[in-house]
C-alpha positions as CSV (number, residue, x, y, z in Angstrom):
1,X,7.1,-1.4,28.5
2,X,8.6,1.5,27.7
3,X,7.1,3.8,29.7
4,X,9.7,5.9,31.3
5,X,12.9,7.4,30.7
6,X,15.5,4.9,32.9
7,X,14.0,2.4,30.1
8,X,14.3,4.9,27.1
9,X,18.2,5.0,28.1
10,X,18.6,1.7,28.1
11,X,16.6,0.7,25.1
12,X,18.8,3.8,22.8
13,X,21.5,3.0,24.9
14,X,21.6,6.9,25.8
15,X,23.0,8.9,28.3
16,X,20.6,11.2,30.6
17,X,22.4,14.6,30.7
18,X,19.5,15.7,32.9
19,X,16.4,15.4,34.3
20,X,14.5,11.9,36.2
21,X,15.3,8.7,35.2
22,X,11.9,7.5,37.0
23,X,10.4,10.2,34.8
24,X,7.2,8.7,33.1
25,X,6.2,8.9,29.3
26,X,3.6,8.6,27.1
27,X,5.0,7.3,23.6
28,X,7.3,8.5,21.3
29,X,7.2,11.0,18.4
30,X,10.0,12.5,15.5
31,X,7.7,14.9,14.2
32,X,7.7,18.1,16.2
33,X,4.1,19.4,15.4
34,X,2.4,16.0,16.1
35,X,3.8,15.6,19.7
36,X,1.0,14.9,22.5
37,X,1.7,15.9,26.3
38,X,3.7,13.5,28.2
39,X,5.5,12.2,25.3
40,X,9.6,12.1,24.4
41,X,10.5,13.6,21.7
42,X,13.3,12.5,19.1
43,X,15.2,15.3,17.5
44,X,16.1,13.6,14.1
45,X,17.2,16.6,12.0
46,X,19.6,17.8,14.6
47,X,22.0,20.4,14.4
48,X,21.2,24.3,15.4
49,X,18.7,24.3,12.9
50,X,17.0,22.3,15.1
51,X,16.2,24.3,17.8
52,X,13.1,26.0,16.8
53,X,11.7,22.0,16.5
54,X,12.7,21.7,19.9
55,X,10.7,24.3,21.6
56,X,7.7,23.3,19.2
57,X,7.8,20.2,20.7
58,X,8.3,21.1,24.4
59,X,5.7,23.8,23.8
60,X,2.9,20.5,22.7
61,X,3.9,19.0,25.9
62,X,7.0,16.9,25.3
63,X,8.5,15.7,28.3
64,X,11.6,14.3,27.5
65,X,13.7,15.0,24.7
66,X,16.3,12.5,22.5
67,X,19.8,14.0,20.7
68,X,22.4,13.4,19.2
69,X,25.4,13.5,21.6
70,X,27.2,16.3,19.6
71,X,24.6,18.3,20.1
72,X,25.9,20.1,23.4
73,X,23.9,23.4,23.6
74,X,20.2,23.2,24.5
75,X,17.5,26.1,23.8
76,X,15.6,26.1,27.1
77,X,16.7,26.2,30.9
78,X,14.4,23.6,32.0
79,X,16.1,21.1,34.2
80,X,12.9,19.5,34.9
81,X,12.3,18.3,30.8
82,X,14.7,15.1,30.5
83,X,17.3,15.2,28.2
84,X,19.0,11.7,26.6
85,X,22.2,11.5,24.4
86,X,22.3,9.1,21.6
87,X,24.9,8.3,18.5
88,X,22.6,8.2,16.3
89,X,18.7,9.8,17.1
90,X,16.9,7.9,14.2
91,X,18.5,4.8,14.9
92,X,17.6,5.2,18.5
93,X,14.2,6.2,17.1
94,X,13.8,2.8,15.5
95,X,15.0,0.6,18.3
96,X,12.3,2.1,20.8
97,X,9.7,0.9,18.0
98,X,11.4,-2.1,17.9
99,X,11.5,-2.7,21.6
100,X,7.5,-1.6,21.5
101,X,6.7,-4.6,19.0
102,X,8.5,-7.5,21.0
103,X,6.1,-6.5,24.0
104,X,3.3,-8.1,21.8
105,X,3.7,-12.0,21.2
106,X,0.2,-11.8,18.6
107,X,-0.2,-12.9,15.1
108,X,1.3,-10.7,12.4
109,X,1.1,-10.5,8.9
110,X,3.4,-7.8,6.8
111,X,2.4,-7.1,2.9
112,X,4.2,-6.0,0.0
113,X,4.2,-6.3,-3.8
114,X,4.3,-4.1,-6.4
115,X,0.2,-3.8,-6.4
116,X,-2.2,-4.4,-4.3
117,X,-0.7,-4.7,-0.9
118,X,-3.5,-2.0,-0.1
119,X,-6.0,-4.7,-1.2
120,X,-4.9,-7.7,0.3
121,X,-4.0,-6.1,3.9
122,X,-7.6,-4.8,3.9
123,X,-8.8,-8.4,3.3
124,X,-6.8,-9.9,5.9
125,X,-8.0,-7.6,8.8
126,X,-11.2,-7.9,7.2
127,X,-11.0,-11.6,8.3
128,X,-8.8,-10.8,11.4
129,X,-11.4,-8.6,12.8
130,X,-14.2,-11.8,11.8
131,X,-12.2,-13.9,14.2
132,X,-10.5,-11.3,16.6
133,X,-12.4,-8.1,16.9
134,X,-9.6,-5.6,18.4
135,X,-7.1,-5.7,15.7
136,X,-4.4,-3.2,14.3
137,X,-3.7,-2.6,10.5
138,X,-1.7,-0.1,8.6
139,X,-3.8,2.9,8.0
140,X,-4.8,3.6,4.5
141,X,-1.8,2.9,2.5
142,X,1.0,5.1,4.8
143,X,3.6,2.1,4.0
144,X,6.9,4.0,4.3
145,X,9.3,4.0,6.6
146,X,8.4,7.3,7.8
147,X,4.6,6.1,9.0
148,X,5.4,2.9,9.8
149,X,7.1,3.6,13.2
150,X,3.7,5.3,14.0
151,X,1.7,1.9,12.9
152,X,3.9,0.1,15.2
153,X,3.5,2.2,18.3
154,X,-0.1,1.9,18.2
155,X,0.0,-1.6,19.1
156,X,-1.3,-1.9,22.6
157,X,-2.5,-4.7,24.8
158,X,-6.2,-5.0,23.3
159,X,-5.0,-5.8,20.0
160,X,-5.3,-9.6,18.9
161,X,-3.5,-9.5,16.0
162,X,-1.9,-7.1,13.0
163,X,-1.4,-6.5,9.7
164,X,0.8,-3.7,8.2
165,X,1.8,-3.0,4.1
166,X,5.3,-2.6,3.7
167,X,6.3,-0.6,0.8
168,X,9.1,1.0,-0.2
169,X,10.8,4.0,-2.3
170,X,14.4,3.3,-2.3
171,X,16.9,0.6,-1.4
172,X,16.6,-1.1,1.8
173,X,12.8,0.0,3.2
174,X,11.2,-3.4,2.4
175,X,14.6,-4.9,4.9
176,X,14.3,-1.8,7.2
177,X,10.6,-2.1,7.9
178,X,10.0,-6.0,8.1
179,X,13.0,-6.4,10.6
180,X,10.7,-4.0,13.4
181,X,7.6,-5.4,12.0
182,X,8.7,-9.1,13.1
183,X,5.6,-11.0,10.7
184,X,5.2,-14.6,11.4
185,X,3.6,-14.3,7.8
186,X,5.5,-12.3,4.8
187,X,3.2,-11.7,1.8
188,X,4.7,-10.9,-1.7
189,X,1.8,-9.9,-4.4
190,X,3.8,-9.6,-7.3
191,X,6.7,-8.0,-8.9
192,X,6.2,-5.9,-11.7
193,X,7.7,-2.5,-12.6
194,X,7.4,0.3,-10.5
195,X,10.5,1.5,-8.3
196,X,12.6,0.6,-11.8
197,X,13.1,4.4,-11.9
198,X,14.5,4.5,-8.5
199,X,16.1,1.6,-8.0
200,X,18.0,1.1,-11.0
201,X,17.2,-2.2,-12.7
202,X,14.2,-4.7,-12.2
203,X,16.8,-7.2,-10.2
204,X,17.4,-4.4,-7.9
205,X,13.3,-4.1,-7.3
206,X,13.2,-8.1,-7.0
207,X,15.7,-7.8,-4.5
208,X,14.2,-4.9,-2.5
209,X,10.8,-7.1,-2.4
210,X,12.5,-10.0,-1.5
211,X,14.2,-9.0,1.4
212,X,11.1,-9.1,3.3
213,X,12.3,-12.3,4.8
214,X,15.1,-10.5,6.8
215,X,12.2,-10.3,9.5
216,X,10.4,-13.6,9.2
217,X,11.5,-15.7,11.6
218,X,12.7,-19.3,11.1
219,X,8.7,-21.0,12.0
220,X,7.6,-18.2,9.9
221,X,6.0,-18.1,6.4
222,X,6.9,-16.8,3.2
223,X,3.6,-16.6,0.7
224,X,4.5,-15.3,-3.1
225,X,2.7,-15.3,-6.4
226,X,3.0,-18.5,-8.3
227,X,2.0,-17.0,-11.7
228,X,4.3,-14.4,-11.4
229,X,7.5,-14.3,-13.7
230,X,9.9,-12.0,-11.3
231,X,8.3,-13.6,-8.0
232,X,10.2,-17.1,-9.6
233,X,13.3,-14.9,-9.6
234,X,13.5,-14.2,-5.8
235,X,16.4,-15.4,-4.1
236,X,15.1,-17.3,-1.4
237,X,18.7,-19.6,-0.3
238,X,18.8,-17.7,3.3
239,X,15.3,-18.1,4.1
240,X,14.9,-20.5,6.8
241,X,11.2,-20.2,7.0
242,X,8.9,-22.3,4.9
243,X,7.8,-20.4,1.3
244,X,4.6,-21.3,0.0
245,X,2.5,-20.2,-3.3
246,X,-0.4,-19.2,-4.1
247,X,-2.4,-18.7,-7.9
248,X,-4.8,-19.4,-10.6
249,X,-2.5,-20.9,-13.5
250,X,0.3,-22.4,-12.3
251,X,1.7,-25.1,-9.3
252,X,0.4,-23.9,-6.3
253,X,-0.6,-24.2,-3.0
254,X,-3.5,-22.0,-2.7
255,X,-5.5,-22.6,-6.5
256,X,-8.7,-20.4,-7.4
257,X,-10.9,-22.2,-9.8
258,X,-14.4,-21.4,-11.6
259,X,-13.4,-18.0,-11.4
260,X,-16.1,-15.4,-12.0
261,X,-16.3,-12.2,-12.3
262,X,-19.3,-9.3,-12.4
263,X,-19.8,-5.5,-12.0
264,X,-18.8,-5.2,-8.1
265,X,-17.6,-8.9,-7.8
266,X,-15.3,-11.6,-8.3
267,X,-16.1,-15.4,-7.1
268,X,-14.2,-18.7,-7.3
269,X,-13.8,-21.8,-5.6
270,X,-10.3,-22.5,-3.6
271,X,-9.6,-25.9,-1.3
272,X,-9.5,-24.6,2.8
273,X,-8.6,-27.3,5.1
274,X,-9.2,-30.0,2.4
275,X,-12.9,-28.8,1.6
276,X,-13.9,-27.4,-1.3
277,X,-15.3,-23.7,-0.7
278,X,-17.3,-20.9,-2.6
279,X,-15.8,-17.6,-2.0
280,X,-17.2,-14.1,-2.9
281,X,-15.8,-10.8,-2.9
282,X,-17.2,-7.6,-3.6
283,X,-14.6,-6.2,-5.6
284,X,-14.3,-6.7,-9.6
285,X,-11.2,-7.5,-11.5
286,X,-9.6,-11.7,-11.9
287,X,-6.7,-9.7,-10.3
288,X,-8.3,-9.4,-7.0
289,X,-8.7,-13.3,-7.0
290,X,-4.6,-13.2,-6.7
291,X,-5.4,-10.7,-3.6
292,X,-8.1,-12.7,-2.2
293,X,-5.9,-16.4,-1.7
294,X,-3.0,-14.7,-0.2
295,X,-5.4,-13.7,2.7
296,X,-7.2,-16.8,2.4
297,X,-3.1,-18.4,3.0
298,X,-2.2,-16.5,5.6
299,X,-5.6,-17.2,7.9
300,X,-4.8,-20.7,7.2
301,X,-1.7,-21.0,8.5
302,X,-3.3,-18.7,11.8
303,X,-5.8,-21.5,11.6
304,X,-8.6,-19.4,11.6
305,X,-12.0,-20.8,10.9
306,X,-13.6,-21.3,7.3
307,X,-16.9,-19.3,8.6
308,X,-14.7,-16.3,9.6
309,X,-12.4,-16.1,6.2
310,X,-15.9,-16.2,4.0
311,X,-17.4,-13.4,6.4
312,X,-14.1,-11.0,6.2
313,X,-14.1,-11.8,2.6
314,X,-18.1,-10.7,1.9
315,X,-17.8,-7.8,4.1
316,X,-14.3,-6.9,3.1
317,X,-14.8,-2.6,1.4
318,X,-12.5,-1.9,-1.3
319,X,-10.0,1.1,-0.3
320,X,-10.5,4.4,-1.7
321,X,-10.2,5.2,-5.1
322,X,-9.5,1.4,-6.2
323,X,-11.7,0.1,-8.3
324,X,-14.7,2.4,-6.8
325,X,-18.1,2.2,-9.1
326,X,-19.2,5.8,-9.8
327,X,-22.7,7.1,-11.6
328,X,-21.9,9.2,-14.6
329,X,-23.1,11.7,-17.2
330,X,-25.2,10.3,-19.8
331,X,-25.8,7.4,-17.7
332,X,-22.0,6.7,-18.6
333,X,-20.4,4.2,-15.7
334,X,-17.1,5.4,-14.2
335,X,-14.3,3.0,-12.7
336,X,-12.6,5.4,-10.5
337,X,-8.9,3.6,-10.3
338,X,-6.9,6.7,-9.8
339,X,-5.2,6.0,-6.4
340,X,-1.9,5.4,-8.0
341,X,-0.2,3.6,-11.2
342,X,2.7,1.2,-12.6
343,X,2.2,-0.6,-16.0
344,X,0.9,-3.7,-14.3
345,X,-1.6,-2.5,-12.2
346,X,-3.1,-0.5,-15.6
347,X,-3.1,-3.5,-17.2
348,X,-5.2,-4.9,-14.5
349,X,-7.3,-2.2,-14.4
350,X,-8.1,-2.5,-18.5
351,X,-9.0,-5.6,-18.4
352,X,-11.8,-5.1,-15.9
353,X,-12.6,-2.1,-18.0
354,X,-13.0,-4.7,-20.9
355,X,-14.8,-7.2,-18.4
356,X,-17.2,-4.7,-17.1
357,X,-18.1,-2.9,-20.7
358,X,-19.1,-6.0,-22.8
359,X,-20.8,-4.8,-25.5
360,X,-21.1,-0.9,-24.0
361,X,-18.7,1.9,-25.5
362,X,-15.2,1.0,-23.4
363,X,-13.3,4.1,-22.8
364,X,-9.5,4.0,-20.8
365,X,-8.4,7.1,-19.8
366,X,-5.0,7.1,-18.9
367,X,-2.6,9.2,-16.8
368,X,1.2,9.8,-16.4
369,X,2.8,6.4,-14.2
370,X,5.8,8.4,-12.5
371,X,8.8,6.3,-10.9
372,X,9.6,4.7,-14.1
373,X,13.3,5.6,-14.7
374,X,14.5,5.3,-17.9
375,X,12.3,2.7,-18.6
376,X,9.6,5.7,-19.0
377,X,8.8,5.6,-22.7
378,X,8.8,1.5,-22.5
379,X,6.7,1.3,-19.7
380,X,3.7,3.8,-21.5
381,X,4.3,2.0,-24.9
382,X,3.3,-1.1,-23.3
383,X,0.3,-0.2,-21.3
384,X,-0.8,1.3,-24.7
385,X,-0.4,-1.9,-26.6
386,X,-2.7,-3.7,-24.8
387,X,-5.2,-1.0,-24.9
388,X,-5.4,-2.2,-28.6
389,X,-4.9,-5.9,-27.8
390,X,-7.6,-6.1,-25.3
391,X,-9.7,-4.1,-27.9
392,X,-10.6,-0.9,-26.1
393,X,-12.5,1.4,-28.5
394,X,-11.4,4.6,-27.0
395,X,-7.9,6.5,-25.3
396,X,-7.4,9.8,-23.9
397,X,-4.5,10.5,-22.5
398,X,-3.2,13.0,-19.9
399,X,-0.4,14.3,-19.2
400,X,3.2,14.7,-21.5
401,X,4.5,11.2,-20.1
402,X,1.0,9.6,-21.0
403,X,1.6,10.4,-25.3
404,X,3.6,7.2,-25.2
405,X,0.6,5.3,-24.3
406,X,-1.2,6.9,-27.0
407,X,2.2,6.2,-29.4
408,X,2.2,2.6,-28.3
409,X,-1.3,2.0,-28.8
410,X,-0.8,3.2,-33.0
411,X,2.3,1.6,-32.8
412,X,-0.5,-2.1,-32.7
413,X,-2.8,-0.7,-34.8
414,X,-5.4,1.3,-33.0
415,X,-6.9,4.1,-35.4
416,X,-5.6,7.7,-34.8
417,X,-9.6,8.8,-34.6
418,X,-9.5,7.0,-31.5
419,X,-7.2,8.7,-29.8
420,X,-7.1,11.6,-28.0
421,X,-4.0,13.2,-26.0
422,X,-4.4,16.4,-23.9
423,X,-1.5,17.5,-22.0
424,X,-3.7,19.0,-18.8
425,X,-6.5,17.5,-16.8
426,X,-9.0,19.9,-17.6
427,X,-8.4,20.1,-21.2
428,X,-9.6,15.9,-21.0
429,X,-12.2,16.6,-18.7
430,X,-13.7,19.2,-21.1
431,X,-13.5,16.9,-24.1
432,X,-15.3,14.4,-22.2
433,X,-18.3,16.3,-21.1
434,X,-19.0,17.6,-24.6
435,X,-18.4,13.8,-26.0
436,X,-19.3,11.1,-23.5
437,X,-21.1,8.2,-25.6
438,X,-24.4,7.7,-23.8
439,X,-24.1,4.1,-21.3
440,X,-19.9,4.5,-22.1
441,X,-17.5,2.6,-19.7
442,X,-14.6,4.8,-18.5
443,X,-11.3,3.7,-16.7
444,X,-9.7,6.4,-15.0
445,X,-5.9,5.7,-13.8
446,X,-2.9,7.5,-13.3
447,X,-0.3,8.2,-10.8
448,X,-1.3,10.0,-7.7
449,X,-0.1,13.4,-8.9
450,X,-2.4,13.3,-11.8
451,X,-5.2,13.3,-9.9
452,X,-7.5,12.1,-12.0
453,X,-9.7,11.4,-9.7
454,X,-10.9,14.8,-10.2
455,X,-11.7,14.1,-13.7
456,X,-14.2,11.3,-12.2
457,X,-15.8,14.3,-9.7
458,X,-16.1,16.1,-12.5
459,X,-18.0,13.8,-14.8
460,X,-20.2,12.0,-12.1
461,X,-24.1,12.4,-12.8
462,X,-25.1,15.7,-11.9
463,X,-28.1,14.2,-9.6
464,X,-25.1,12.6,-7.2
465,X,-24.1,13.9,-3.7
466,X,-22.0,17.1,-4.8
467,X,-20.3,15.9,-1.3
468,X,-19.3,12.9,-2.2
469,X,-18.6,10.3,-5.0
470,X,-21.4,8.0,-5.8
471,X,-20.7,4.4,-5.4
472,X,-22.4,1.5,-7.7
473,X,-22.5,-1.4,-5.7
């Protein structure tokens, strides 16, 4: 374990300038302000400007300190705090994670996708902690490179097994991440369009996601989207591990059938262990059925029981702001879907809006989608088109960005009377208190920086918890 500093140096391959090589520690930390007595800490910015993170650090308790090796003048005269000189701290940074997750030989699942890696990775250790009990996830949906370190280090003896998300912002997260997480079990969800902006091209993004298997290891498992176009584009040739499928229309390996759906549900029957079985989980959208077999796969191949998968499933609690049910004005019913936004996961999102409202008023209110490049304009035109297509009978847009979803939606055909654009959140939520259609069904979505979700606080019935958000379940 690595639990003092001879073991630090020989893990970074560092040099101890001073202090105890016997000297014991207590984890490890790059962020100054979040250091905990006994621990070391890694001095990743560097440089002079540096030193004021330093004494930070020492001052929380640190007890050992990582640098870089041109780093030659200290700021403190304390022989007794242990000093180690590295190439490269962040690198070094990384390999102590690393070296923390091949103390623990324990099932491991990692997720990513374009959408809902939040949602599947919260199945899974819904079932995980069915059949293990102690079990380590990713927390919320801190999937960068930056939190995942922090995932990782968590990990102690008690845990049976662990699931993290895996997501990424630039080129070479999705490789960085999966190669330290070590999963026996690589999960792709999908590959839509988000990242485009950042990345440069949609090959580049199928890339990124694919290169999730650069920490699988050969008896490991590959488990991808069957009814996904880009998934079909991934270049697989190096993989050694086995790749399986899993989806509702095409070829697969994992199939969903009799799919159903209701307000705070989605069933459908799947083939586990060469039985048929009824599975039911209380979260709406078909979309979520896509979600629900790649944690169904992965169990499988951990050979957990049937009884355990159906239990995680029923008892699995959709993550905040996805898909949460909320009470509104003029007994209006709110789908609070703000977390975050791409055009697929919109697209999702509208057609439960069109599932849940049935013959009700249907009302999408839509937010910018950042991250999309110069495929900005395309990507909002789209998401507006099928706001006609699926027959929505009302938009509101928010946000500059967001027009093109209102200029794509004319573009099909809806009226201009149905329509309304508002640059500023407040100016919508205004216009929405003064004209919510009574029994209305509204879709709230966005990227996170819109925040619609304050819309939804906003426009909740008055008689709910002023506290907290009101869920219909």
């Amino acid at each position: 374990m690595l639990d003092n500093v001879q073991t630090l140096c020989k893990v970074t391959n560092g040099v101890l300038r001073q202090g105890d090589p016997q000297q014991k520690i207590a984890g490890i930390m790059s962020r100054c302000k979040a250091v905990k007595p006994g621990q070391v800490y890694f001095d990743v910015k560097g440089g002079p400007g540096s030193d004021e993170n330093i004494l930070v650090a020492l001052d929380k308790g640190a007890v050992a300190l990582v640098i870089s090796k041109h780093k030659k003048k200290l700021p403190f005269n304390n022989h007794k705090i242990s000093v180690i000189a590295v190439p490269k701290v962040w690198d070094a940074f990384w390999d102590c994670v690393s070296y923390h997750r091949d103390q623990f030989n324990i099932p491991v699942v990692g997720v990513t996708g374009t959408s809902g890696k939040t949602t599947t990775k919260e199945m899974i250790a819904s079932i995980f902690k069915k059949k293990w009990g102690k079990i380590l996830k990713t927390e919320q949906n801190l999937n960068l490179p930056s939190f995942v370190p922090g995932h990782i280090m968590r990990l102690t003896a008690e845990h049976k097994a662990a699931v993290f998300e895996i997501g990424m912002n630039r080129r070479g997260h999705v490789a960085k991440q999966s190669r330290v997480i070590k999963p026996m079990i690589g999960i792709i969800t999908n590959i839509g369009q988000a990242h485009v902006g950042m990345l440069g091209s949609k090959e580049a993004v199928i890339e990124e996601k694919g290169s999730i298997i650069k920490g699988i290891p050969k008896n490991g498992y590959l488990l991808i989207n069957a009814d996904d176009e880009n998934s079909g584009k991934l270049d697989l040739s190096s993989f050694q591990g086995k790749t399986l499928r899993f989806g509702i229309k095409n070829k697969a390996d994992y199939v969903a059938e009799d799919i159903a759906t209701g307000l705070d549900f989605v069933s459908f029957k799947t083939v586990i262990y060469g039985k048929e079985e009824q599975i039911r989980v209380p979260i709406s959208g078909k979309h979520n059925v896509y979600n629900a077999l790649a944690a169904i796969a992965a169990s499988t191949l951990l050979n957990i029981e049937v009884k355990y998968i159906k239990q995680g499933l029923a008892g699995f609690r959709r993550p905040k702001l996805r898909l949460q049910l909320v009470k509104g004005i003029n007994d209006s019913l709110l789908i609070n879907d703000t977390y975050n936004a791409n055009p697929d996961s919109v697209i999702a999102g509208l057609e439960v809006l069109k599932e849940l409202a049935k013959d009700k008023t249907s009302i999408a209110v839509l937010g910018n989608m950042l991250e999309q490049g110069v495929f900005t304009n395309e990507a909002h035109q789209r998401v507006g088109r099928h706001v006609q297509e699926l027959g929505i009978n009302y938009l509101i847009t928010i946000g500059k960005l967001a027009r093109q979803i209102a200029v794509g939606a004319r573009k099909h055909g809806m009226p201009e009377e149905k329509i309304k654009s508002f640059d500023q959140r407040y100016e919508g939520s205004f216009y929405l208190k003064k004209h919510m259609p009574h029994r209305a069904v509204c879709l709230f979505k966005g990227s996170r920086a819109v925040y619609l979700d304050k819309m939804v606080e906003y426009l909740k019935d008055p008689a709910a918890s002023p506290q907290t958000i009101q869920i219909i379940r």
